[in-house]
Backbone and ligand atoms as CSV (ligand in chain L), in Angstrom:
chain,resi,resn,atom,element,x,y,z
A,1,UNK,N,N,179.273,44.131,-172.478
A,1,UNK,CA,C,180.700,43.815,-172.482
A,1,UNK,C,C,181.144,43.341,-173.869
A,2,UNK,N,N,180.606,42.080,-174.244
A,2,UNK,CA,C,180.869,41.681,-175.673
A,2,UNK,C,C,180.662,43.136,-176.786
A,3,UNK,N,N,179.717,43.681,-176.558
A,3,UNK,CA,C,179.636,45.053,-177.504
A,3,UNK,C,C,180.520,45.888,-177.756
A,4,UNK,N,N,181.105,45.836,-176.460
A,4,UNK,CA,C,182.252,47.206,-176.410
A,4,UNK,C,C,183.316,46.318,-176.848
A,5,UNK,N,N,183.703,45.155,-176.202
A,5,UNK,CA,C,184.836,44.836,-177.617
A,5,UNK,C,C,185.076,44.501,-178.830
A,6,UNK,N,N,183.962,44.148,-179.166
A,6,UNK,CA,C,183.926,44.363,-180.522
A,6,UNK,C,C,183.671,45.748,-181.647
A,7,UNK,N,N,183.307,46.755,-180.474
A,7,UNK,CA,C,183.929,48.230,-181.174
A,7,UNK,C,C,184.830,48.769,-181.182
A,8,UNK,N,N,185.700,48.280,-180.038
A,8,UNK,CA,C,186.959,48.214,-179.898
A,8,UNK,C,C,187.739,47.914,-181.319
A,9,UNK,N,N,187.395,46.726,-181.187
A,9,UNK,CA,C,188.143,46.133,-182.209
A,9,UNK,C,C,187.780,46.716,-183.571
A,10,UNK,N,N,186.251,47.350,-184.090
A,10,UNK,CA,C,186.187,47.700,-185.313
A,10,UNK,C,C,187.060,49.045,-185.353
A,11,UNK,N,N,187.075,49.899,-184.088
A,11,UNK,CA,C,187.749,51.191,-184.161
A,11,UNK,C,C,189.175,50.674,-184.142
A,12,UNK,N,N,190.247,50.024,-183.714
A,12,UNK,CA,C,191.595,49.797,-184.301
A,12,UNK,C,C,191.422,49.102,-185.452
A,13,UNK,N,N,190.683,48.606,-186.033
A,13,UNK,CA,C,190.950,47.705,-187.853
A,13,UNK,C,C,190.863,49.218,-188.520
A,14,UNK,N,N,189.745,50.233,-188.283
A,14,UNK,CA,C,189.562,51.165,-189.249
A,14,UNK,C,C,190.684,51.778,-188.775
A,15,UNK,N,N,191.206,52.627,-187.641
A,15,UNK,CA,C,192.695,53.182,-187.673
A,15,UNK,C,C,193.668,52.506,-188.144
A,16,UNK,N,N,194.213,51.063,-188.318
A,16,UNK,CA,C,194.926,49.923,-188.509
A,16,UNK,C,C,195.275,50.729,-190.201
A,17,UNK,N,N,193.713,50.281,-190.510
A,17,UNK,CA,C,193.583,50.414,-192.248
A,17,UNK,C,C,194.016,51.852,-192.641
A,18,UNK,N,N,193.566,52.782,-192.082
A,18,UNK,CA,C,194.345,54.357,-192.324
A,18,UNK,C,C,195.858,54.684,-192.128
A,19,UNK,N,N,196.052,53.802,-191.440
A,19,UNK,CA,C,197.911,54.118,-191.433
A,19,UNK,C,C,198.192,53.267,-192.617
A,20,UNK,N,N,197.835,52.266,-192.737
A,20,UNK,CA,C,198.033,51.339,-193.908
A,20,UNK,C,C,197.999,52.328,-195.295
A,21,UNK,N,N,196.924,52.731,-195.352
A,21,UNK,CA,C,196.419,53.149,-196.681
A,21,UNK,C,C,197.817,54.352,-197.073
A,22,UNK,N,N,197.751,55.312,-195.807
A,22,UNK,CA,C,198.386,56.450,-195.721
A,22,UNK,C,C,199.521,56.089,-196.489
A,23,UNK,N,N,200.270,55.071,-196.074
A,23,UNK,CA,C,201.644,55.065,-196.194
A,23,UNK,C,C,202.255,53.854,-197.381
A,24,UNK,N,N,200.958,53.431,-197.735
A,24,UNK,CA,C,201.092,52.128,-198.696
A,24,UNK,C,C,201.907,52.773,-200.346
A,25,UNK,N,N,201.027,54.244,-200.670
A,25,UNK,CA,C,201.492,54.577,-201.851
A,25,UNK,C,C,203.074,55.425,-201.638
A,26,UNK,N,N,203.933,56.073,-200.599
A,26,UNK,CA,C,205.125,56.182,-200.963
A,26,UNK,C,C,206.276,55.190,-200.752
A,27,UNK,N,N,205.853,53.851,-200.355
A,27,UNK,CA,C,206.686,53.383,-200.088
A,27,UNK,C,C,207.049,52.242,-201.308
A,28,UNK,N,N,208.556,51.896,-201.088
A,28,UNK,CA,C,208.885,51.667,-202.685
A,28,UNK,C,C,208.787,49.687,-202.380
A,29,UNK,N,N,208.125,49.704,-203.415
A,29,UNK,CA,C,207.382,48.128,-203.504
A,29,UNK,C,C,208.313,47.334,-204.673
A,30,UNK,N,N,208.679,46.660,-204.555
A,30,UNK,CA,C,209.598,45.492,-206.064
A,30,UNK,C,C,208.454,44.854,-206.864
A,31,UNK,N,N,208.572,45.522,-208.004
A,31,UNK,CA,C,207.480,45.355,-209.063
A,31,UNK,C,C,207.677,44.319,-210.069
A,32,UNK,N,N,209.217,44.437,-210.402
A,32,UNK,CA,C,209.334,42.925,-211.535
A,32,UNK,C,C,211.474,42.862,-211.125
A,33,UNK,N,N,211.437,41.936,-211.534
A,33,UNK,CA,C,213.411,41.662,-211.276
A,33,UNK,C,C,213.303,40.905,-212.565
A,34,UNK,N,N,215.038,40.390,-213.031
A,34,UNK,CA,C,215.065,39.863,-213.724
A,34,UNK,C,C,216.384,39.652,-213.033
A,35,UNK,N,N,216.958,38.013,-212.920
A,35,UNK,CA,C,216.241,37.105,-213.351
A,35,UNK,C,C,214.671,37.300,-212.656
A,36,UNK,N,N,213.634,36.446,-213.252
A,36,UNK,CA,C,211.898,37.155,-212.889
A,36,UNK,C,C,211.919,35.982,-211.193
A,37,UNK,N,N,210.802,36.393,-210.412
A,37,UNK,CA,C,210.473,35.715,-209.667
A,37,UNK,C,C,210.303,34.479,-209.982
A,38,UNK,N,N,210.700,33.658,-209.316
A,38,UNK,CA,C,210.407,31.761,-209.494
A,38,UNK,C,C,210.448,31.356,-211.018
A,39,UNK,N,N,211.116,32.389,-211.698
A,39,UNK,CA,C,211.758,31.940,-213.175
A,39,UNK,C,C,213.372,31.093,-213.421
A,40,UNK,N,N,212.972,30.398,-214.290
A,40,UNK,CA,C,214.226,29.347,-214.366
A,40,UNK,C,C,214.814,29.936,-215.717
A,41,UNK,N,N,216.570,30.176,-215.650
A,41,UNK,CA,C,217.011,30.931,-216.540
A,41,UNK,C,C,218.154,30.058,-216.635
A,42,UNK,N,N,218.366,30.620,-217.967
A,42,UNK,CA,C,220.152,29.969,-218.601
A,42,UNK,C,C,220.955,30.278,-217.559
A,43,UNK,N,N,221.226,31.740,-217.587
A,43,UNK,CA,C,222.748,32.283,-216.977
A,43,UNK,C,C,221.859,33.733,-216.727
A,44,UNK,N,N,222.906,34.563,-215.229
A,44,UNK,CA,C,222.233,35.440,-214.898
A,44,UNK,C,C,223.506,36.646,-214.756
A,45,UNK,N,N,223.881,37.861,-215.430
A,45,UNK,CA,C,225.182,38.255,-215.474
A,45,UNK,C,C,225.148,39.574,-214.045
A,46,UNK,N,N,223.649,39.812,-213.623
A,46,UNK,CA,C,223.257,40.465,-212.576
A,46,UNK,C,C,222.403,40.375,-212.114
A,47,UNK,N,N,221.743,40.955,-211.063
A,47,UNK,CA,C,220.217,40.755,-210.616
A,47,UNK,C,C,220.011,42.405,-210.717
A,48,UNK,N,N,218.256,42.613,-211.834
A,48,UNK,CA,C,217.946,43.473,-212.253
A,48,UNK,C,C,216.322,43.781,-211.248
A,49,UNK,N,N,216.311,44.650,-210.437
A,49,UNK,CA,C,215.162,44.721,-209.391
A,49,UNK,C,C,214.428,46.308,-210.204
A,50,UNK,N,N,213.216,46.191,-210.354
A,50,UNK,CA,C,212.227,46.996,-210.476
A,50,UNK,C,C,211.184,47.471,-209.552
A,51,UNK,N,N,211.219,48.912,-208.706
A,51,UNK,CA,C,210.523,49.286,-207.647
A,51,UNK,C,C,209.403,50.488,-207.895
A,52,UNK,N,N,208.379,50.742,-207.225
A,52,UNK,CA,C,207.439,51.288,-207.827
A,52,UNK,C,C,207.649,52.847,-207.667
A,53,UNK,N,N,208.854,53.080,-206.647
A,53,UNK,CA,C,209.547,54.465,-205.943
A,53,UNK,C,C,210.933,54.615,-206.270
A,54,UNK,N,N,211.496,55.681,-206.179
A,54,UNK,CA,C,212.968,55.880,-206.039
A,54,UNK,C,C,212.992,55.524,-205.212
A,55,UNK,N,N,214.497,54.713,-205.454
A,55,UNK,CA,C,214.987,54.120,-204.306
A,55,UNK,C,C,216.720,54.632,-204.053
A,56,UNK,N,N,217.384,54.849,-202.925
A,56,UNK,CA,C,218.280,55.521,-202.567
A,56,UNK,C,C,219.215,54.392,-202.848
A,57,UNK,N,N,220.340,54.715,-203.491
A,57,UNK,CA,C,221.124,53.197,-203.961
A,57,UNK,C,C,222.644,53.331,-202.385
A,58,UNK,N,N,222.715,54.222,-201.817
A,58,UNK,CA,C,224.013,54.037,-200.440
A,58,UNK,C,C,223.175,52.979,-199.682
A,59,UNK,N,N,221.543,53.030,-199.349
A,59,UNK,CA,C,220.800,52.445,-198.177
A,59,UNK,C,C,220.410,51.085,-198.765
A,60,UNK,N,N,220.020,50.836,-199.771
A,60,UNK,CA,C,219.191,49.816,-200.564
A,60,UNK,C,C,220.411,48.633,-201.318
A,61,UNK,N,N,220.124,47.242,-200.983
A,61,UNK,CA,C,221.088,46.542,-201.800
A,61,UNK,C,C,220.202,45.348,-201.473
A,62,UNK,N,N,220.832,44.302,-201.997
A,62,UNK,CA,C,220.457,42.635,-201.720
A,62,UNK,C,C,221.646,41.924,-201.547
A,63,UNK,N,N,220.966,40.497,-200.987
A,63,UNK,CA,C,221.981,39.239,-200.206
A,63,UNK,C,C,221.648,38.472,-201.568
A,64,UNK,N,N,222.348,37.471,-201.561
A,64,UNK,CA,C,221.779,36.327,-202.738
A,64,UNK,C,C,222.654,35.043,-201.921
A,65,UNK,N,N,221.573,33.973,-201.720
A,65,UNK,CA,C,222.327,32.672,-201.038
A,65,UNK,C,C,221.903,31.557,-202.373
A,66,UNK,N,N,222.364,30.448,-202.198
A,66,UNK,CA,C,222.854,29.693,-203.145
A,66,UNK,C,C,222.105,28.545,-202.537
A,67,UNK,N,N,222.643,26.895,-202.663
A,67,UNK,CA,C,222.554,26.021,-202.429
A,67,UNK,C,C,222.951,26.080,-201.176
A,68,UNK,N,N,222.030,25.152,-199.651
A,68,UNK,CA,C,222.561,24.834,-198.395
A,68,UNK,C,C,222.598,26.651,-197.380
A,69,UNK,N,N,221.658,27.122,-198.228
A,69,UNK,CA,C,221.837,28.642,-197.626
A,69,UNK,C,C,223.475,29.705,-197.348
A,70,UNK,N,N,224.101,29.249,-198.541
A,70,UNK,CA,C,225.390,29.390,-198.368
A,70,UNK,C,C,225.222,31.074,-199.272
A,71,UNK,N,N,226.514,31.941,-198.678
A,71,UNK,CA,C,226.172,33.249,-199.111
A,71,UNK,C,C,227.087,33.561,-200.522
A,72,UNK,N,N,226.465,33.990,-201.361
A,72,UNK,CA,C,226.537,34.226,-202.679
A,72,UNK,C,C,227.380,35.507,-202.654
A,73,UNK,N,N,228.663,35.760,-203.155
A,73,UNK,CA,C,229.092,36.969,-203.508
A,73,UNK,C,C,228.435,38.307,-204.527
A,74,UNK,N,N,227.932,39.484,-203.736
A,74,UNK,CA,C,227.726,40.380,-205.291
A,74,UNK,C,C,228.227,41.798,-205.139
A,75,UNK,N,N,228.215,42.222,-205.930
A,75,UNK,CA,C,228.694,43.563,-205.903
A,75,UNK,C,C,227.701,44.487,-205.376
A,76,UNK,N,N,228.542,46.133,-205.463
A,76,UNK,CA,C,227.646,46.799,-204.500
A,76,UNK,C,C,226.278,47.555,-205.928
A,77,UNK,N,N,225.382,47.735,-204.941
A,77,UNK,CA,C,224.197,47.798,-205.771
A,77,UNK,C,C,224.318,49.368,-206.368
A,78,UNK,N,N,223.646,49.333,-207.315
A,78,UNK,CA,C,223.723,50.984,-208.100
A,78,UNK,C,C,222.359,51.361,-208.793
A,79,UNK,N,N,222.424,52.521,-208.900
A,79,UNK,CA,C,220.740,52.796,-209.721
A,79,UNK,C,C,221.235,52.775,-211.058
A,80,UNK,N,N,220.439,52.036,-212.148
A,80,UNK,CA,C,220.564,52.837,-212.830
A,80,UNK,C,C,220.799,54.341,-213.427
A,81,UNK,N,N,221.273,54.876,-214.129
A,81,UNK,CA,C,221.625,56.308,-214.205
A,81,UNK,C,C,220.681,56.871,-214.851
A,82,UNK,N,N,219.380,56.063,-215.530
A,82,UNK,CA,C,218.589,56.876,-216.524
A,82,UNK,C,C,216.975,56.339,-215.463
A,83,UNK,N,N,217.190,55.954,-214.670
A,83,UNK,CA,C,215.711,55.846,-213.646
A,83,UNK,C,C,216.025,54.926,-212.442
A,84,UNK,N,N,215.622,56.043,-211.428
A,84,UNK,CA,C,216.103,55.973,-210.368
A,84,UNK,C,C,215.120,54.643,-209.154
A,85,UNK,N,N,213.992,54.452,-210.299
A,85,UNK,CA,C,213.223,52.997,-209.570
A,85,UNK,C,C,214.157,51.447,-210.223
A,86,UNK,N,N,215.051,51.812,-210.479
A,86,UNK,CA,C,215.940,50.493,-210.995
A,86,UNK,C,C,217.086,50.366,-210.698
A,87,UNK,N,N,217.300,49.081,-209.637
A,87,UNK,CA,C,218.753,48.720,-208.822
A,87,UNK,C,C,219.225,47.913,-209.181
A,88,UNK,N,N,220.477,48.263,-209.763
A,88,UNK,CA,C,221.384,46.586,-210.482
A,88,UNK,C,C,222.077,46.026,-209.465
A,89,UNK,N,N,222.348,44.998,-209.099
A,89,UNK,CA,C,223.349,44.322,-208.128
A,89,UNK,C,C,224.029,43.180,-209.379
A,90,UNK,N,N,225.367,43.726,-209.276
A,90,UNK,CA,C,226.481,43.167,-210.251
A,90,UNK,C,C,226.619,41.873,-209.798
A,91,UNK,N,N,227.086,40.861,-210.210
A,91,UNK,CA,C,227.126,39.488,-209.484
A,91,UNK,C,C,228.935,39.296,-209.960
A,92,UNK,N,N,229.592,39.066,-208.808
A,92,UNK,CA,C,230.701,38.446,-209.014
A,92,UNK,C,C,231.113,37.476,-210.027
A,93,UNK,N,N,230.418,36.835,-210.035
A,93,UNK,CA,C,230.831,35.520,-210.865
A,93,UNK,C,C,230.088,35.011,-211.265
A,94,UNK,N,N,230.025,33.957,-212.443
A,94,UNK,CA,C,228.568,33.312,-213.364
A,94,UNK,C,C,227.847,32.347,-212.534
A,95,UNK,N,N,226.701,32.407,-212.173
A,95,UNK,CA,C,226.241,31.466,-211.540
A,95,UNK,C,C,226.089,30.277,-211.671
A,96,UNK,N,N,226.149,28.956,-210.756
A,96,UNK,CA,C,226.210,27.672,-211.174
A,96,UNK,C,C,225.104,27.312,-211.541
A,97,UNK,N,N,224.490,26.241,-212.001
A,97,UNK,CA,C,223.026,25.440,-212.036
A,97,UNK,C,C,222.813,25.602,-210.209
A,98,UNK,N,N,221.922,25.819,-210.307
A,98,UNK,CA,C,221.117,25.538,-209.002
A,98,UNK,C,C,219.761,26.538,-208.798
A,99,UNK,N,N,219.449,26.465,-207.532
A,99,UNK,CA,C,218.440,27.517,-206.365
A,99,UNK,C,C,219.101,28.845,-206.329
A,100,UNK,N,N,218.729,29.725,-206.117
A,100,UNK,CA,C,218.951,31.158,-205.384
A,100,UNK,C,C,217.697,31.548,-205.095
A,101,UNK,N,N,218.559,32.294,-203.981
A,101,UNK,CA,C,216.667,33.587,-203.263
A,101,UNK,C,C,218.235,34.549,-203.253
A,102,UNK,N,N,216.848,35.967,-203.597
A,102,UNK,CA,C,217.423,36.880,-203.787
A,102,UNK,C,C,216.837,37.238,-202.167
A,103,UNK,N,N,217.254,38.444,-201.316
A,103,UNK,CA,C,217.050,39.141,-200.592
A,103,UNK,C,C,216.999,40.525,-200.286
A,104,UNK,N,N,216.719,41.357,-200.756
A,104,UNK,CA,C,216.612,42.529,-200.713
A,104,UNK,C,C,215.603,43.854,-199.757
A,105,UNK,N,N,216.425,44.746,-199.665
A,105,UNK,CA,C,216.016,45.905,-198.772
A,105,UNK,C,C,216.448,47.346,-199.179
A,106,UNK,N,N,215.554,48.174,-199.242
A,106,UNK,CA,C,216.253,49.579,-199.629
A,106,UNK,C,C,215.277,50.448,-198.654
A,107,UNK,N,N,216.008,51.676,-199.189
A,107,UNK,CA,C,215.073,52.873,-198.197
A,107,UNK,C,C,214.892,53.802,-199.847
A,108,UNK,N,N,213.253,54.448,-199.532
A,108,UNK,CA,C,212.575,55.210,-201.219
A,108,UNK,C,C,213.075,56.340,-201.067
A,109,UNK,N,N,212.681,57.302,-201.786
A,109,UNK,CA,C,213.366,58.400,-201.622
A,109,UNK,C,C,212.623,59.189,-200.609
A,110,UNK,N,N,211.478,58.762,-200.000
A,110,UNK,CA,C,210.703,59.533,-198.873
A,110,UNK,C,C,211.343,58.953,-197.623
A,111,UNK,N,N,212.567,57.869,-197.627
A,111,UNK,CA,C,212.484,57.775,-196.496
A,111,UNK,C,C,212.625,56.516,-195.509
A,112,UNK,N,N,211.455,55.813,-196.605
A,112,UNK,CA,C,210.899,54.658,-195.741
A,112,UNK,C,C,211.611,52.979,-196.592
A,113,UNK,N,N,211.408,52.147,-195.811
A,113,UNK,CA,C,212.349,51.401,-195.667
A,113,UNK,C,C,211.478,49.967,-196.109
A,114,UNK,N,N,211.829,49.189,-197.146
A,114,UNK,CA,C,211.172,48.059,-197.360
A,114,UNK,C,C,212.091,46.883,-197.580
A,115,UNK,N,N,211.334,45.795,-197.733
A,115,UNK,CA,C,212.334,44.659,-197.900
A,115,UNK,C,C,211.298,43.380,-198.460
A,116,UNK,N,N,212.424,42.410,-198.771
A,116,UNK,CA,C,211.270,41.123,-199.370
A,116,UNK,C,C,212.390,40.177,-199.625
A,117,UNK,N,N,212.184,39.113,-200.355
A,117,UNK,CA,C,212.646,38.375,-201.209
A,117,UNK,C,C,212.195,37.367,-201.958
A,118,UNK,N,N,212.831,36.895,-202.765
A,118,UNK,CA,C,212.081,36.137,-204.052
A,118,UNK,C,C,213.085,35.017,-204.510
A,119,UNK,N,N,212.917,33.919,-205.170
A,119,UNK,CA,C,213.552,32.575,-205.424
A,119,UNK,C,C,213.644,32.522,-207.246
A,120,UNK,N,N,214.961,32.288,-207.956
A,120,UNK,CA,C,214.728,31.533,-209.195
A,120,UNK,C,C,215.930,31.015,-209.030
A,121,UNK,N,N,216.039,30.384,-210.403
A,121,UNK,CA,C,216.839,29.118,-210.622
A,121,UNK,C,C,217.903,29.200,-211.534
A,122,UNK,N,N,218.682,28.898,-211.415
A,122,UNK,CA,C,219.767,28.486,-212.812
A,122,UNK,C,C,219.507,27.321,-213.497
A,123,UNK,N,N,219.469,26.888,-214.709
A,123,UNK,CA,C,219.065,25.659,-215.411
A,123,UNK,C,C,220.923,25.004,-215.412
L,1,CU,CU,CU,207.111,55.305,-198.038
């Protein structure tokens, strides 16, 4: 009894790990932003996201909250025009001193659909 579930279990980790593997390299991953992850900056005139895939700029954008989880105004997100793994989100207005988390989600150009988010600061 103990035998068989524990082959059980090694046969779903190794299928587990093959869908994993399969699908790990087209899907579009956030590689660097600027302002940078958990970096503390002067002033921020947009949020600059770097992904390891094209990313579709109608499906793909970010939230940005502020102090007290309060929601941050930004504009609508765009690709760059000269590489299509780079999404600008315009920011309304200059940011104050404080916290932000960025939030973000897009779909790559295969399709598939990712998301995350990341924290820096205004000095
Ligand atoms: Cu994918």
């Amino acid at each position: 009894m103990a035998f068989n579930v524990t082959h059980r279990i090694a046969a779903f980790t190794f299928a587990s790990s093959l869908l994993f593997s399969s699908g790990v390299f087209a899907h579009a991953h956030l590689k660097s932003q600027i302002p940078a992850a958990d970096a503390t900056v002067a002033a921020a005139e947009q949020l600059v996201l770097n992904f390891s895939e094209g990313v579709e700029p109608a499906f793909s954008g970010a939230t940005l909250t502020g102090a007290d989880n309060a929601a941050i105004g930004v504009g609508k997100a765009r690709l760059n025009e000269n590489d299509n793994k780079q999404l600008i989100i315009p920011l309304n207005a200059a940011l104050m001193s404080g916290d932000y988390r960025v939030n973000w989600h897009v779909v790559s150009v295969d399709g598939h659909k990712t998301q995350g988010s990341y924290h820096f600061r205004i000095q």
